[in-house]
C-alpha positions as CSV (number, residue, x, y, z in Angstrom):
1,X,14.3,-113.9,11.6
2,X,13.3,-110.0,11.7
3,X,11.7,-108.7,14.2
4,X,9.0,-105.7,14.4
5,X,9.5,-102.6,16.3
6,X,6.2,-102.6,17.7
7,X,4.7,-105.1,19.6
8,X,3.3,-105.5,23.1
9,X,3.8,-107.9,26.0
10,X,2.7,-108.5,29.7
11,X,3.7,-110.8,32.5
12,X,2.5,-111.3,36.3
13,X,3.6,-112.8,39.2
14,X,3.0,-113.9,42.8
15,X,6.5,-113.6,44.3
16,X,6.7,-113.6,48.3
17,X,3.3,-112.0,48.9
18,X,3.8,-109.1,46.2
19,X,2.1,-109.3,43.0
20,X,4.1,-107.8,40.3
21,X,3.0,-106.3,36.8
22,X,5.3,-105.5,33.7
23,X,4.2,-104.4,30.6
24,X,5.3,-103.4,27.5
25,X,5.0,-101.3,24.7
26,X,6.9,-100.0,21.7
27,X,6.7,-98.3,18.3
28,X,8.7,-97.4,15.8
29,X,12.2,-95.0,16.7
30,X,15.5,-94.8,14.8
31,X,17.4,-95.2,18.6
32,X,16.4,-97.4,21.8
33,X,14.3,-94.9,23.7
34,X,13.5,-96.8,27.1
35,X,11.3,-95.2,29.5
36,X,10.7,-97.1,32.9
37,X,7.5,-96.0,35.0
38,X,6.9,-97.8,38.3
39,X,6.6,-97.2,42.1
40,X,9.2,-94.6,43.8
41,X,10.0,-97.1,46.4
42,X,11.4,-99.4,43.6
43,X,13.4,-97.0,41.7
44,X,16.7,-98.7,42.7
45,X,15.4,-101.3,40.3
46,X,15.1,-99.5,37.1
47,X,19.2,-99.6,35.9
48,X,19.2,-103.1,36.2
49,X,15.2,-102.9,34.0
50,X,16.4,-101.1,31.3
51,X,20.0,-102.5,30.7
52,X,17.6,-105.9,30.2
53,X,15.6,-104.2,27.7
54,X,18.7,-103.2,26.0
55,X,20.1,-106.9,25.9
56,X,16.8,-107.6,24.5
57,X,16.2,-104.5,22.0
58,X,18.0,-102.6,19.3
59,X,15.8,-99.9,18.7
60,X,12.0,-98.5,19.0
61,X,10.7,-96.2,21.8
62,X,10.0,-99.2,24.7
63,X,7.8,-98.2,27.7
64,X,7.9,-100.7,30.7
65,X,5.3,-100.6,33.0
66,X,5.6,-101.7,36.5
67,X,3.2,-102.3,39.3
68,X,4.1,-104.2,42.9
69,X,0.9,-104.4,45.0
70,X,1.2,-106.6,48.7
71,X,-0.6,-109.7,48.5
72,X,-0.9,-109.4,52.2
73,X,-0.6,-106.5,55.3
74,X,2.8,-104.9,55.0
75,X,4.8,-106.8,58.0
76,X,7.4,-104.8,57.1
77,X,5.9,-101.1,58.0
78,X,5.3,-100.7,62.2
79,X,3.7,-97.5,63.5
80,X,4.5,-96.7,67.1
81,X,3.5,-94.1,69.5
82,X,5.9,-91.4,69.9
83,X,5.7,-91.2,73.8
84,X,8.1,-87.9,74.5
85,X,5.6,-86.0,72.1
86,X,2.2,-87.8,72.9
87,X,2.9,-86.8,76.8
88,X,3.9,-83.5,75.7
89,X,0.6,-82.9,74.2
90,X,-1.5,-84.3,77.3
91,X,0.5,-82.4,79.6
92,X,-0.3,-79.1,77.7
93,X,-3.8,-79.9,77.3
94,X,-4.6,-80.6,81.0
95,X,-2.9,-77.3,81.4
96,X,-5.3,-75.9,79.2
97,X,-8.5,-77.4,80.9
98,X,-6.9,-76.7,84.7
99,X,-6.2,-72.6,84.1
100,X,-8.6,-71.9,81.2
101,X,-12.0,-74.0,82.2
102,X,-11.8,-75.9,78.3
103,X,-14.0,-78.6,78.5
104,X,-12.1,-81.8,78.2
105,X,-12.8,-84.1,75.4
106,X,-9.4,-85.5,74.9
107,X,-9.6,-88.8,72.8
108,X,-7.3,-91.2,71.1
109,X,-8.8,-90.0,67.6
110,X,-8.4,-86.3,68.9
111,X,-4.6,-87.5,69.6
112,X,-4.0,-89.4,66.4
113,X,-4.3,-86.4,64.2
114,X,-2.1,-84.3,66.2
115,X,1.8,-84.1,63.9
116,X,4.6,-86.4,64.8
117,X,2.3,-88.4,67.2
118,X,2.8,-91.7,65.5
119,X,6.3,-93.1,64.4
120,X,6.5,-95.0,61.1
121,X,9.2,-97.1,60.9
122,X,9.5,-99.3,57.5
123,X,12.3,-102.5,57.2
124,X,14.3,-101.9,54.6
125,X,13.9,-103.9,51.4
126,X,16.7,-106.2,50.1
127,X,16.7,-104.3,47.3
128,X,18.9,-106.9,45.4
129,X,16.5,-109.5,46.2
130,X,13.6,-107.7,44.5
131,X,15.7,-106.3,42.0
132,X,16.0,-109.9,40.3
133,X,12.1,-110.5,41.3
134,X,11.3,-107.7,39.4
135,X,13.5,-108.7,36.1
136,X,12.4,-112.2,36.3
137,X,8.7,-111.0,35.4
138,X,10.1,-108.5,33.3
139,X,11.9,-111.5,31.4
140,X,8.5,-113.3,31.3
141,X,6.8,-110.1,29.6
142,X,9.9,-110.0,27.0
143,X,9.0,-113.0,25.8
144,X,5.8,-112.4,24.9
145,X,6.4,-109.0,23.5
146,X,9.3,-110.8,21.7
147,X,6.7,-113.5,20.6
148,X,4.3,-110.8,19.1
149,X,7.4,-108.8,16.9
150,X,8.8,-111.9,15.7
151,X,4.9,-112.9,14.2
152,X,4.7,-109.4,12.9
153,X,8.4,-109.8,11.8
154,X,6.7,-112.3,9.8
155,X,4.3,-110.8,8.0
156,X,6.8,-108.0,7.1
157,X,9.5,-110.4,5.7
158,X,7.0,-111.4,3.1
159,X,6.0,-108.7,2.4
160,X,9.2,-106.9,1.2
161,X,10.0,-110.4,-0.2
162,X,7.4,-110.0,-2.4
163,X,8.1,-106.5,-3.7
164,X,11.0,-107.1,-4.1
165,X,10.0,-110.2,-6.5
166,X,8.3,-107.6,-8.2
167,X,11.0,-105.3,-8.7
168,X,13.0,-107.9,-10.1
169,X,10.6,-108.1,-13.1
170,X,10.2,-104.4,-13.5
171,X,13.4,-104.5,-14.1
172,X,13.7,-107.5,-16.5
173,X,10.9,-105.0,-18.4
174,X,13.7,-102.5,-18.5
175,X,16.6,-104.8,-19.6
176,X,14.2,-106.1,-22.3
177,X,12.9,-102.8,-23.3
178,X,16.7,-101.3,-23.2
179,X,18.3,-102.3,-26.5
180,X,15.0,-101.2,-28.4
181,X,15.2,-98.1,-27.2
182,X,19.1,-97.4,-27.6
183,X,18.5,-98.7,-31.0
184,X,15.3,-96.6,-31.5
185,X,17.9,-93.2,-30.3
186,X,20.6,-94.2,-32.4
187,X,18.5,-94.0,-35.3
188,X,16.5,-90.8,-34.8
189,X,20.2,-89.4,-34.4
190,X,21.9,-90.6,-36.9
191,X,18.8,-88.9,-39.0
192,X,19.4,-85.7,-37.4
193,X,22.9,-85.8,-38.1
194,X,22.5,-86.4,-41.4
195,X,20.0,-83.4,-42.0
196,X,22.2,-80.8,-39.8
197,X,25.8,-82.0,-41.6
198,X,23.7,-82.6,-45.1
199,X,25.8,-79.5,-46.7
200,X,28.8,-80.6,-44.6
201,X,31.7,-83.1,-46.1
202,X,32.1,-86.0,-43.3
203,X,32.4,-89.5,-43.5
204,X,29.2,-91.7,-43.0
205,X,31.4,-93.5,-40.5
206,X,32.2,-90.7,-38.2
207,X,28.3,-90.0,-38.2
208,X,27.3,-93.2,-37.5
209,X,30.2,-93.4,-34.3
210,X,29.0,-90.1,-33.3
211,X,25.2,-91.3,-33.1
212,X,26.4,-94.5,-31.3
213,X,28.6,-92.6,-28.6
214,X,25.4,-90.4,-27.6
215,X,23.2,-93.7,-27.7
216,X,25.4,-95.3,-25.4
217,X,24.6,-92.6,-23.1
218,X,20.8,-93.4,-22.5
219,X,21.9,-97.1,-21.6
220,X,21.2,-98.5,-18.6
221,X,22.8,-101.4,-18.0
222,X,25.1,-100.7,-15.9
223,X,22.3,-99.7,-13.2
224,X,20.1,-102.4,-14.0
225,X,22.7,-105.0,-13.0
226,X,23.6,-102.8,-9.8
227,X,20.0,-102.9,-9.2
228,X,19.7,-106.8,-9.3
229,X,22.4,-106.9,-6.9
230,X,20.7,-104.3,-4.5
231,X,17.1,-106.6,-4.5
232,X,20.1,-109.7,-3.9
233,X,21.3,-108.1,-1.0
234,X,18.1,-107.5,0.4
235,X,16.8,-111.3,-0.1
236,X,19.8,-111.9,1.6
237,X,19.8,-109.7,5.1
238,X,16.3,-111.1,5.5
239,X,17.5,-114.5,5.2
240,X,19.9,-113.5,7.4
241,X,17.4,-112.1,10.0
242,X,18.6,-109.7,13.4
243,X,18.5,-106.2,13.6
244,X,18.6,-105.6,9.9
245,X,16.4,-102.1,9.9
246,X,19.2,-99.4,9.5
247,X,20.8,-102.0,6.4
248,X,17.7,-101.9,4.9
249,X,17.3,-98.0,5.0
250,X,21.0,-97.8,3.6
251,X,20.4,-100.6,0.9
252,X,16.7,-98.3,-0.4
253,X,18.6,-95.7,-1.0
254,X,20.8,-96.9,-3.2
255,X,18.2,-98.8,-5.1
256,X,16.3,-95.5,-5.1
257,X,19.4,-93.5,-6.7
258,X,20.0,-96.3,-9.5
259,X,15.9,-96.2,-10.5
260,X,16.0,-92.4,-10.3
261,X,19.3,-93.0,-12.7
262,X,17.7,-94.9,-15.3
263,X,14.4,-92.6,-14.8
264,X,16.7,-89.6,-16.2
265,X,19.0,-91.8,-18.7
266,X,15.3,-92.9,-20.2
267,X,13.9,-90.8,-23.6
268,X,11.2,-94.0,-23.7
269,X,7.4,-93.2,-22.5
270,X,7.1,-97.4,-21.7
271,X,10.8,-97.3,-19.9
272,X,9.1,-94.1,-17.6
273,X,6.2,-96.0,-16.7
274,X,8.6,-99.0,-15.6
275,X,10.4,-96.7,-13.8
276,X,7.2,-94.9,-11.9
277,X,6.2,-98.8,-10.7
278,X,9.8,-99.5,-9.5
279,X,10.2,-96.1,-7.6
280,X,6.7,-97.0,-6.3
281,X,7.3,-100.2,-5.0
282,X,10.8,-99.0,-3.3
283,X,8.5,-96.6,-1.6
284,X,6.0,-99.2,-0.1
285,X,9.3,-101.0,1.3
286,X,10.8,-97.9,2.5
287,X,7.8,-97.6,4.3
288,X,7.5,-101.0,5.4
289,X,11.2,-100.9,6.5
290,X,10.6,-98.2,9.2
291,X,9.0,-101.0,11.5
292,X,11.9,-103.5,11.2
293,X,13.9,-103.3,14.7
């Protein structure tokens, strides 16, 4: 099965009184382009986030979102008074009141917003242990988002399946259309020959090989067949399913280069036209191509 390059999936969770949030989002890229945004305090999780993403992805620009709110008050942070300071600050204001006759209004709030007052202390996390919390939501949102490019994957596969069905009988048109118009060249040439080499002794049969070798030149089948056996190669990678995208953009350009072949081999206004539909449809496939992962 192919799979899109864009697509969008969330997850969240209620692990040991956190709630945690992943999201994400992609669009088309030629390269995996990961970019992980989430809380400073949970950095030390993002290697371990994206080398997930890359198990999971091939390509496309992925952002993962990540939130971690507390479910309940943070046992893990304890503010303290910092004594040594706190009495270093009383003894300097009653020093102030005692020689200078400030009024005293000393208060706790006065207190709390003096610096280094407080000491914060916060536990440590085990950051292994929320480390694997973390992916195990992140997993949950992959298979959503996974769910969502494999629909769209879908819609894509038949799609090109059915341009390329319709590529197949362009180019039937051609093989069809191909002997009447060598035959049609041969003749007109074999005329001209005739009226340029009219006052010129040569034998009827080195005019008529001489028309035939130049007909032979506007032939196409050579590329029709290799043509056939592009579209065959293409039903068969999305049979095959995966990351298929860069074959794909390999495989159009060589169908492109034998339709541009027989465009310029071609001295037939119908064979043109055929031509204009095929190059047209390898262009709405080329385009479709650039969102397969």
């Amino acid at each position: 099965m192919i799979k899109s390059m864009t697509g969008y999936g969330r997850a969240v969770a209620n692990v040991d009184n956190r709630e945690i949030t992943v999201e994400i989002r992609s669009v088309n890229n030629r390269y995996l382009d990961c970019n992980v945004k989430m809380p400073r305090v949970f950095a030390f999780a993002e290697d371990a986030v994206k080398q997930r993403v890359k198990d999971a992805v091939s390509r496309g620009k992925v952002d993962i979102y990540i939130s971690v709110n507390n479910m309940s008050a943070d046992e893990s942070v304890k503010v303290s008074i910092n004594k040594g300071v706190l009495e270093g600050y009383l003894q300097a204001m009653r020093t102030m009141v005692e020689e200078y006759g400030v009024r005293d209004d000393i208060s706790a709030t006065s207190l709390s917003r003096l610096p280094d007052v407080f000491v914060i202390e916060k536990t440590e996390e085990d950051e292994e242990k929320v480390t694997e919390q973390i992916v195990q939501v992140l997993n949950q949102a992959l298979d959503a988002y996974d769910t969502m490019r494999k629909k769209e994957g879908q819609a894509l596969e038949q799609d090109l399946r059915s341009r390329g069905e319709k590529i197949l009988s362009l180019v039937e048109a051609v093989e069809r259309r191909n002997p009447i118009t060598v035959s049609e060249y041969r003749a007109r040439l074999e005329s001209k020959l005739r009226e340029v080499l009219e006052s010129t002794q040569i034998e009827e049969s080195r005019i008529l090989t001489e028309a035939a070798i130049f007909a032979d030149k506007i032939a196409v089948d050579e590329e029709t067949v290799r043509l056939r056996s592009h579209l065959g190669q293409m039903d068969s990678l999305l049979s095959t399913g995966g990351p298929i995208g860069r074959k794909l953009d390999f495989l159009l350009q060589e169908m492109n280069r034998e339709a541009n072949t027989i465009g310029s081999k071609g001295n037939d206004i119908e064979q043109a036209r055929t031509v204009v539909e095929i190059k047209a449809e390898l262009e709405k496939i080329r385009e479709q191509t650039q969102n397969i992962e």
